[in-house]
GUBA-160938 format. One record per residue: residue in one letter; x, y, z of N, C-alpha, C, O, CB in turn. Coordinates in steps of 0.001 Angstrom, whole numbers. Each point is the difference from the previous one (the first is absolute). Glycine has a CB too. Layout:
<recs>
REC   aa      n.xx      n.yy      n.zz     ca.xx     ca.yy     ca.zz      c.xx      c.yy      c.zz      o.xx      o.yy      o.zz     cb.xx     cb.yy     cb.zz
REC    A         X         Y         Z         X         Y         Z         X         Y         Z         X         Y         Z         X         Y         Z
...
</recs>
This chain:
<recs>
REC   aa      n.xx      n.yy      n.zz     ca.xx     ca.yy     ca.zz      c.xx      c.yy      c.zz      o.xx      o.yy      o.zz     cb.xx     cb.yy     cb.zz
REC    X    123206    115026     97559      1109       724      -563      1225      -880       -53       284      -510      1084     -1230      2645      -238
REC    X      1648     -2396     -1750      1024       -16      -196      1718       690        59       331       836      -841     -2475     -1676       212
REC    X      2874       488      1435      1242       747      -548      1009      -776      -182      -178     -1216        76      -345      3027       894
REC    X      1420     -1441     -1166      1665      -723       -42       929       531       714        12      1209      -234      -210     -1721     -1797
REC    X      1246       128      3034       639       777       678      1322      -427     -1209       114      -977      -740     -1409      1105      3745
REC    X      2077       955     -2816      1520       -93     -1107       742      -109       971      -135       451      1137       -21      1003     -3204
REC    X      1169     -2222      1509      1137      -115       907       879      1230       207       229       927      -777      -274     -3213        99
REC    X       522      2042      2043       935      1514       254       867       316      -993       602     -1021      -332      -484       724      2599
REC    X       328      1540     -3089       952       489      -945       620       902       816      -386       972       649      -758     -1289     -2766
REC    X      2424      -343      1899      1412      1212       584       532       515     -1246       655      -449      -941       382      -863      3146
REC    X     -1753      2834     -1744       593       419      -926      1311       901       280       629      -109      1053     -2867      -236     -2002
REC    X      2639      1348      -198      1426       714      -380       -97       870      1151     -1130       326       362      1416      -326     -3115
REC    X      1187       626      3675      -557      1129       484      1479       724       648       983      -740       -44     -3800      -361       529
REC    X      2977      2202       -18      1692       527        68       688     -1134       891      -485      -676       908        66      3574      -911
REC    X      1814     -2892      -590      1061      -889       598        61       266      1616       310      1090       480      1129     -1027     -2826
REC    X     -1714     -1000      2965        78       222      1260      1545      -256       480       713      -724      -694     -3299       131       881
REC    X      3141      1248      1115       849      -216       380       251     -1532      1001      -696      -325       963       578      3002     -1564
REC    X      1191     -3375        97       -75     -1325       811       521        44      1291      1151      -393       194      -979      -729     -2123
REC    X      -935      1591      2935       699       -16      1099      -799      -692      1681       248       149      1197       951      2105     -2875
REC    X     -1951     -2822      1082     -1262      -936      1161     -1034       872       286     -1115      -463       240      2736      -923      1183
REC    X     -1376      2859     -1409     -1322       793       672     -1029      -291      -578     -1050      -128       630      2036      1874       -57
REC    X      -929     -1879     -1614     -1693      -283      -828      -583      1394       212     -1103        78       542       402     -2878       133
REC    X      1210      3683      -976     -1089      1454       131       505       835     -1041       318      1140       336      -769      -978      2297
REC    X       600      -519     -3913       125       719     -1354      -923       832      -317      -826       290       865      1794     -1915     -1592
REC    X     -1035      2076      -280     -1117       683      -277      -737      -989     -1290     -1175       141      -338      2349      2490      1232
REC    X      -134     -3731     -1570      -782      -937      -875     -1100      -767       537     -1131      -152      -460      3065        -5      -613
REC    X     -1343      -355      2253     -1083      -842       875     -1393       689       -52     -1000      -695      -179      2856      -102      1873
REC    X     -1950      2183     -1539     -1251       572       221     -1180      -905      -986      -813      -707       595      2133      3296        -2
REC    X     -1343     -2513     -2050     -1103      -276      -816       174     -1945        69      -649      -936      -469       690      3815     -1378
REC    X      1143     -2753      2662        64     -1866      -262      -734      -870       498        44       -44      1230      1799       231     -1315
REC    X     -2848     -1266      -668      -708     -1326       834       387       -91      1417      1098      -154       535     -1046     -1232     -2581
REC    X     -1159      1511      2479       559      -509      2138      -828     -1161        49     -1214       -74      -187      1376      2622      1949
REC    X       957     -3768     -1385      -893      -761       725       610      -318      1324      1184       293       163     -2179     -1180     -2226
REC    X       189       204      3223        59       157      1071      -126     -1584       338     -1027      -586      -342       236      3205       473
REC    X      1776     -3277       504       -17     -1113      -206       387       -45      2204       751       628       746        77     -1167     -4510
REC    X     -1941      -659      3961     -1137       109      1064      1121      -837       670       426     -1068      -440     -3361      1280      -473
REC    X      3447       555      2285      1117      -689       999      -253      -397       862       755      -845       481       383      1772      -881
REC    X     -2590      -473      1238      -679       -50      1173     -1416       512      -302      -332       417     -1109      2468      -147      2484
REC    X     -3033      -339      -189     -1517        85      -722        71      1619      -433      -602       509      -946     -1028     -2542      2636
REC    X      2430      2631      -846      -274      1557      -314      1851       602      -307       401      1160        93     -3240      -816      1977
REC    X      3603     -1512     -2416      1248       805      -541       241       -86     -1722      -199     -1069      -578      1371       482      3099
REC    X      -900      1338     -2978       508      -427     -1632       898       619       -23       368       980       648     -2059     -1328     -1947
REC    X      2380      -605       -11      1473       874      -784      -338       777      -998      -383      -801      -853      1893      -911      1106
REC    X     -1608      2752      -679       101       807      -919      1067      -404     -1419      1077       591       -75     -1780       978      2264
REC    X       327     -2575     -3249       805       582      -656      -532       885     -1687     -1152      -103      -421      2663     -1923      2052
REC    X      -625      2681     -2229       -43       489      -923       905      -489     -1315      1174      -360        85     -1955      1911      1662
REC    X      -125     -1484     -3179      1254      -692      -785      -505      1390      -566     -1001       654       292      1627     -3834      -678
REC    X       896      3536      -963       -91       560      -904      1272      -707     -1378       855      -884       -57     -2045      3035      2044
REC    X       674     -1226     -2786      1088      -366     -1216       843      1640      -665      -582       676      -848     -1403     -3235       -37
REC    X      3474      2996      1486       693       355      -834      1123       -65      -615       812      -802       461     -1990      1401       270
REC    X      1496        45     -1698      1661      -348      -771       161     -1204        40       842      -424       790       401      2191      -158
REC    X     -2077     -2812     -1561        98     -1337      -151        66      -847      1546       801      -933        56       433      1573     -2527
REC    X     -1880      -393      3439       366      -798      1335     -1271       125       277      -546      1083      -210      2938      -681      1106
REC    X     -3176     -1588      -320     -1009       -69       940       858       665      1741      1131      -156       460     -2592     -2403     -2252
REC    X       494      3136      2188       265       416      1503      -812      -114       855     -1144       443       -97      2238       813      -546
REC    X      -519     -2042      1903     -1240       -95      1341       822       -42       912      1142      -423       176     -3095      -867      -894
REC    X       958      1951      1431       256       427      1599     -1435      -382       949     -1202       196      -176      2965      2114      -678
REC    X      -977     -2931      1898      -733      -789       917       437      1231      1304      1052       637        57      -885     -3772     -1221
REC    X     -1209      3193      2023      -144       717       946      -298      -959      1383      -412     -1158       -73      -318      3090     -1725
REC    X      1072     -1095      3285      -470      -770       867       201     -1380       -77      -915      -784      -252      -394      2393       395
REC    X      2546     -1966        77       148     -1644      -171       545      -187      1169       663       884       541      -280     -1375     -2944
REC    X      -644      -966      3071        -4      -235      1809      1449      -846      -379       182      -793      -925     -3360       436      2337
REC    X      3971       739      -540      1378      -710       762      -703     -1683       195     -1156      -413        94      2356      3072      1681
REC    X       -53     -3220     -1774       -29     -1581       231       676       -79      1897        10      1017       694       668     -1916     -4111
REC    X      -317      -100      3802       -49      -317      1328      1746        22        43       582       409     -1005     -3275     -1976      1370
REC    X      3389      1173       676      1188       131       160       559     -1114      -975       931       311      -743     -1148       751      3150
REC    X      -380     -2532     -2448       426     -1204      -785      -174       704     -1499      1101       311      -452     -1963     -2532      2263
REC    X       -68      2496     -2552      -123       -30     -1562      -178      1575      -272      -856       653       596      -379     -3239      -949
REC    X      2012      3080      -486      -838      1340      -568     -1033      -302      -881       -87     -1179      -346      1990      2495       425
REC    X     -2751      -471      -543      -996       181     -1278       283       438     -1085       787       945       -58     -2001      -677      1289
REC    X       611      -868     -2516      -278       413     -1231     -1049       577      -723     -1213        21       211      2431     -1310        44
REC    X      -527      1750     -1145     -1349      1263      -890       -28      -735     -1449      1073      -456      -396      -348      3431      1524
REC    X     -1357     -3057     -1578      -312      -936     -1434      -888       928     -1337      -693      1013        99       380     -3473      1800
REC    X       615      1775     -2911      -615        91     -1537        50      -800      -371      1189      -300       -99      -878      1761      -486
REC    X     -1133     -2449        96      -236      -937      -838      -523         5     -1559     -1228        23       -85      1047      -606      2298
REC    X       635       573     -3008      -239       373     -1506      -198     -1155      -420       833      -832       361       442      2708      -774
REC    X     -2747     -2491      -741       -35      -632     -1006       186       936     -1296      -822       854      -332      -511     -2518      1708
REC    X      2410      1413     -1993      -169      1562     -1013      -475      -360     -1034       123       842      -889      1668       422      1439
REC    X     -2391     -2344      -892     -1020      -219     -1076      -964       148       436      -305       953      -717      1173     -2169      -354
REC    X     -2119      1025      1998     -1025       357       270     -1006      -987      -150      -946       189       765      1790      1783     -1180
REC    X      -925     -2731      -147      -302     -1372       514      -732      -546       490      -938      -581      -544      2123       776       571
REC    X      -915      -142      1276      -699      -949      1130       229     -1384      -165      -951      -762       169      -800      2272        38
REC    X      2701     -1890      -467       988     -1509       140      -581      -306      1151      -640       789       696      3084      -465     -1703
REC    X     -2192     -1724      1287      -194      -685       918      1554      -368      1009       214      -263      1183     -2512      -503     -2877
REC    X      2669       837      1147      1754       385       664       799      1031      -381      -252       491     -1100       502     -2559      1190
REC    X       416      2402       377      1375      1103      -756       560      -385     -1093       273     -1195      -119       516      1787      2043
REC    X      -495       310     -2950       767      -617      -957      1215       461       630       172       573      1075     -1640      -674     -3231
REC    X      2661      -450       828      1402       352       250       130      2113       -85       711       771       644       210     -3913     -2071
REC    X     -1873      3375       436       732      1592      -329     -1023       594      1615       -91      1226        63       471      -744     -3942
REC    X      -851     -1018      4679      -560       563      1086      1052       787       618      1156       -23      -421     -2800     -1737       688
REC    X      1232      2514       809      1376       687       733     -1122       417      1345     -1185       331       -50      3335       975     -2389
REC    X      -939     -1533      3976      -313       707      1160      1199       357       409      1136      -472         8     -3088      -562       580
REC    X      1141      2458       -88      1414      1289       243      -505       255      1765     -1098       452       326      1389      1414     -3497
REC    X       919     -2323      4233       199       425      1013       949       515       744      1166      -254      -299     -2395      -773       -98
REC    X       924      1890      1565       826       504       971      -858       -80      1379     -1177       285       220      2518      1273     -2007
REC    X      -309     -2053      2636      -257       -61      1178       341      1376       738       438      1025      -521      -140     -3526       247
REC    X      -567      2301      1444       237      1643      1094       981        44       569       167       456      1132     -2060      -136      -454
REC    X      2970      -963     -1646      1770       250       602       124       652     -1420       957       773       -48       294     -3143      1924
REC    X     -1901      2277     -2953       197       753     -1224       792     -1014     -1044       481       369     -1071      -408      2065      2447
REC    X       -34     -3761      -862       563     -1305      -832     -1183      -239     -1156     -1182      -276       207      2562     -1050      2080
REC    X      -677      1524     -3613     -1185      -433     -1206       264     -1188      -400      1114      -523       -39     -1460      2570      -916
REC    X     -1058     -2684       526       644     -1183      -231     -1118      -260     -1717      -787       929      -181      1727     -1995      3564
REC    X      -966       233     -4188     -1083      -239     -1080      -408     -1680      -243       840      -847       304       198      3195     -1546
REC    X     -2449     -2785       647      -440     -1005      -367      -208       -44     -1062      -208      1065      -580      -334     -1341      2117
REC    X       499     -1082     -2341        68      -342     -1624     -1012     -1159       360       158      -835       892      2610      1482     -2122
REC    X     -3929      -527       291      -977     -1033        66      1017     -1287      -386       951        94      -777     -3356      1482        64
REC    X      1813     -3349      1746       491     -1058      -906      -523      -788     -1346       452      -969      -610       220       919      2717
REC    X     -1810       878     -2301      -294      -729      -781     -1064     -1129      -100      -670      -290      -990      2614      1150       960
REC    X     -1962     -1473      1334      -502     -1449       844      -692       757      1013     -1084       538      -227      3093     -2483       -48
REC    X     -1532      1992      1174      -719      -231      1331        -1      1992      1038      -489        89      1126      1768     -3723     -1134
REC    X      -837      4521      -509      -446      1083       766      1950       834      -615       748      -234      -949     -3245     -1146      3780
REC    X      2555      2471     -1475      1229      1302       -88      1399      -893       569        29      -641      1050     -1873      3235      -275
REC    X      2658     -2489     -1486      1190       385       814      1354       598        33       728       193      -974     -1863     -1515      1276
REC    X      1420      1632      1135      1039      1080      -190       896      -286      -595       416     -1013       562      -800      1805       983
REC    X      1260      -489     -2680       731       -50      -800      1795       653       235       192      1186       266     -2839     -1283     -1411
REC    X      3464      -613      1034      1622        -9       453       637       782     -1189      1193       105      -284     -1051     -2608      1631
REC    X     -1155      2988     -1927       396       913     -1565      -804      1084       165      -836         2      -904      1223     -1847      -917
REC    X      -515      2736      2534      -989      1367      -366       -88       697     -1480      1133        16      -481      -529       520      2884
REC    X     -1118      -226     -2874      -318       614     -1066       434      1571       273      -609       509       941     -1313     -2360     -1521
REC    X      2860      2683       -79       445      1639        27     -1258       150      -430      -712      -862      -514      3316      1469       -50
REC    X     -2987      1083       902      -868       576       224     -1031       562       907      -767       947      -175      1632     -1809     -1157
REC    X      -666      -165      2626     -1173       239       986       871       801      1329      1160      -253       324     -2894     -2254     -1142
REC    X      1034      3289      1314      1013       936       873     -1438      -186      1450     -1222      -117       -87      3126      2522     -2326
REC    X     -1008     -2353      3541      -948       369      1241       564       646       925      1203       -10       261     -2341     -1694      -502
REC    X       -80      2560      1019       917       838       974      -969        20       990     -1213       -57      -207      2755      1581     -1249
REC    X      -791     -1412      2936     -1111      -199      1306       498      1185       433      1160       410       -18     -1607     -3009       802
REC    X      -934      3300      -242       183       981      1242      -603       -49      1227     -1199        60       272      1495      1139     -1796
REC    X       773     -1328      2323      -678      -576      1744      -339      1195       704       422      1151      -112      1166     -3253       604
REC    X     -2631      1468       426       -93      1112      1329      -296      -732       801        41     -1208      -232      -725      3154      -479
REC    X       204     -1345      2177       -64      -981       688     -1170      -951       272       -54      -855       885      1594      2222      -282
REC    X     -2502     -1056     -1555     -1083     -1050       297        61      -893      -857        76     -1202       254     -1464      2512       634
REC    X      1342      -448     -2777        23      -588      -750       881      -180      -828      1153       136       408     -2702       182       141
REC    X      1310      -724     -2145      1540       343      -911     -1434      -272      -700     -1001      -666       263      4369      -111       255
REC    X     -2672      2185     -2186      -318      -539      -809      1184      -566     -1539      1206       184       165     -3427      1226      1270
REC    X      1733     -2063     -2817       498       -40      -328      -152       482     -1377     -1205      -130      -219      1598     -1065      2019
REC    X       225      1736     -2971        48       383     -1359       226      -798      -500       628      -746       751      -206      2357      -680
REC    X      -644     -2398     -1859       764      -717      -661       -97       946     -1019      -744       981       -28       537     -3336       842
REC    X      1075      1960     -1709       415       400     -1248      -163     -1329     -1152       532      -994       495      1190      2873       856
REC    X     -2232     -2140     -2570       175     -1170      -513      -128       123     -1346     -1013       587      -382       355     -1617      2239
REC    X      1409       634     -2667       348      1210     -1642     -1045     -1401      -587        62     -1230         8      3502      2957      -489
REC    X     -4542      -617       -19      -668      -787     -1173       220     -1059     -1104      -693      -384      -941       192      2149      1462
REC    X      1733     -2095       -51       436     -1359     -1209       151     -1444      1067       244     -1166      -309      1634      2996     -1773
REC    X     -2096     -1295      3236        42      -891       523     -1841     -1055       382      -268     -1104       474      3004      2794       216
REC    X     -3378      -760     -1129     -1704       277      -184      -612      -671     -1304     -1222      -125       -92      1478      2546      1232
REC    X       399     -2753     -1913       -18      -312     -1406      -652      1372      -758     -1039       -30      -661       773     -2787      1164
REC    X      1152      4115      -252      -238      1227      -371     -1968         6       613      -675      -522       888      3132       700     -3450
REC    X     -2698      1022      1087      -947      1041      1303     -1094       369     -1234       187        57     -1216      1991      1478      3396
REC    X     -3171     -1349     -1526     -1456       335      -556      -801     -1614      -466      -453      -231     -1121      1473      3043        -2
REC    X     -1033     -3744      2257      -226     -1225      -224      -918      -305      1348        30       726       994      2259     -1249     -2583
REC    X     -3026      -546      1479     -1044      -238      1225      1428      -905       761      1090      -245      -515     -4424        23      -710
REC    X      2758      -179      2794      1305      -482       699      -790      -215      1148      -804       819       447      2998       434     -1434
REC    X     -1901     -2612      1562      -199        50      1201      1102       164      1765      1147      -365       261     -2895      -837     -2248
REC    X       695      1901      2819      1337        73      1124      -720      -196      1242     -1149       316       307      2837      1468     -1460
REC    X      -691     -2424      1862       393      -462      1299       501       803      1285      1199      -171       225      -793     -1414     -1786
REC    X     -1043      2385      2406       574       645      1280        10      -485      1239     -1055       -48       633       537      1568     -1648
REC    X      1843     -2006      1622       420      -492       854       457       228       906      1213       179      -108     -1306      -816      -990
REC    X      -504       787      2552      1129       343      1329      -410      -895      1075     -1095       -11       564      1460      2610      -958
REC    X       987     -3604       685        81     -1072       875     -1570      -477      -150      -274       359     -1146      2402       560      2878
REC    X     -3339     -1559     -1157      -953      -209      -125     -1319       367      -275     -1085      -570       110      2516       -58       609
REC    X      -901      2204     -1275     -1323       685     -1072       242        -9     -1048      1143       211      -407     -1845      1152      1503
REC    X      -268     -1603     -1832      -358      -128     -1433      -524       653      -708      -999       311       649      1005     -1678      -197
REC    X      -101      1989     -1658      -758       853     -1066        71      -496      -939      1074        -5      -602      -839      1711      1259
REC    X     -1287     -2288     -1133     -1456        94        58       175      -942      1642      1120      -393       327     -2339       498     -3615
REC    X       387      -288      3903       256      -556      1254      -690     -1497      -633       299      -640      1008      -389      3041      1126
REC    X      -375     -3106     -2733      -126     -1291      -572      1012      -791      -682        60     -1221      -146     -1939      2094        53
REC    X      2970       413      -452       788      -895      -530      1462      -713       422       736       338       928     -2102       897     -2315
REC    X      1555     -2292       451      1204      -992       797      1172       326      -801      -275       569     -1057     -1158     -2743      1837
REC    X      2536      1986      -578      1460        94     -1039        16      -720      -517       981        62      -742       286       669      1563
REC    X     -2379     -2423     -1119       595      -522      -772     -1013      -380     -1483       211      -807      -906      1407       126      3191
REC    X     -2705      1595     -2066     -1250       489      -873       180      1358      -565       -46       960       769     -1472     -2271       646
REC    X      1721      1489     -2696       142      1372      -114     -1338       155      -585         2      1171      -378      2599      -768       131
REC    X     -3621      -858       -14     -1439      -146      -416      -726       626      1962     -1080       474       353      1396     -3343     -3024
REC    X       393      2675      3090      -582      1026      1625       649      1246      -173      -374       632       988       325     -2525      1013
REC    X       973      2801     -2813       573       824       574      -908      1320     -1475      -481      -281     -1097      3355     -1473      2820
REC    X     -2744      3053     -1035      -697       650      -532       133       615     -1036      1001       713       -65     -1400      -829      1659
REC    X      -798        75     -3118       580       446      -824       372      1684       -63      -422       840       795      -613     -3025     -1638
REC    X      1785      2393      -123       394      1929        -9       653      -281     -1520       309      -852      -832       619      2034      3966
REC    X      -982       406     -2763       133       402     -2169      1565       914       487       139       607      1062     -3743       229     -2748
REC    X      4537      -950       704      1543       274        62      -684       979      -933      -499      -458     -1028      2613     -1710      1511
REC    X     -2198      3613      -207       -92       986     -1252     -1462       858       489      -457       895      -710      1750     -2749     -1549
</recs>
C-alpha cells in the first residue's frame, strides 16, 4: 500500500483573543503539534488563521534559570521551498518569558538573524504561573508572503525543536504546512 502524508494546513477559524491563555474556542479545530521537551514532557502548540493573521499559541513552556530567561519561536520559509539556507523574505517571530518580542530575517548566506528593524505586524503576549508560562503570537499575513500558499515552519523553545531534526540554518529541515 501506498500513501502520502500532506502537510499540516492551518486553517481559518474565530478570532481568538490575544491574551497568552491559549484556550479560545478557535484553537479547538486547530493543528496540535506537540513538540518533545523531555521523554514524557511536550509543548502543546496550536496554529490557526483569522482576520488576515496567522495565530499560535504555545502551551506549558519551562522557565529558564536565574542567569538567562527562555524563548518561544516561529520560524517561517514563506515560499516553501526547502532552500538550503534562509532567504532574505524569511522571518522568525519571538518572545521570551519576561514577554520581550523580538524577530529574525533570513541572511541570505549562512542561516536567521535577529534584526535591529522589526517588521509592524507581529504582536506577543505571555501568561505566567508558577510553573509555567505560556505564550500567543499574533502575525498579519503580509508578513507570510500572504495566505493560501505551501510554507515551511520552524518551532522553537530554548533547546527543543519542531520538527525535532531541524536546524535554523536549513529551512529544507523545517516542516512543510499549507497557509489556507
Amino acid at each position: 500500500r501506498q500513501f502520502d502524508i500532506l502537510p499540516i494546513t492551518i486553517p481559518d477559524g474565530s478570532v481568538p483573543t490575544l491574551d497568552g491563555l491559549s484556550n479560545d474556542n478557535g484553537y479547538t479545530n486547530a493543528p496540535l503539534v506537540r513538540v518533545v521537551w523531555a521523554a514524557q514532557d511536550t509543548i502543546p502548540v496550536r496554529l490557526l488563521h483569522s482576520s488576515s493573521n496567522l495565530f499560535v499559541s504555545f502551551s506549558n513552556l519551562k522557565y529558564g534559570g536565574v542567569r538567562a530567561s527562555r524563548q518561544v519561536g516561529l520560524r517561517v520559509e514563506v515560499d516553501g521551498n526547502g532552500s538550503s539556507t534562509p532567504s532574505i523574505k524569511d522571518r522568525g517571530f519571538f518572545v521570551d518569558e519576561d514577554g520581550i518580542p523580538s524577530q529574525e530575517v533570513g541572511t541570505g548566506l549562512s542561516g536567521m538573524a535577529v534584526t535591529t528593524t522589526p517588521s509592524a505586524g507581529f504582536s506577543a503576549i505571555v501568561h505566567r504561573s508558577s510553573n509555567t508560562w505560556n505564550a500567543e503570537f499574533r502575525v498579519t499575513q503580509s508578513l507570510l508572503n500572504g495566505w493560501n500558499h505551501a510554507a515551511r515552519i520552524m518551532l522553537v523553545h530554548d533547546s527543543a525543536e519542531w520538527p525535532p531534526t531541524a536546524t535554523s540554518t536549513s529551512p529544507a529541515s523545517w516542516a512543510p504546512v499549507y497557509f489556507g
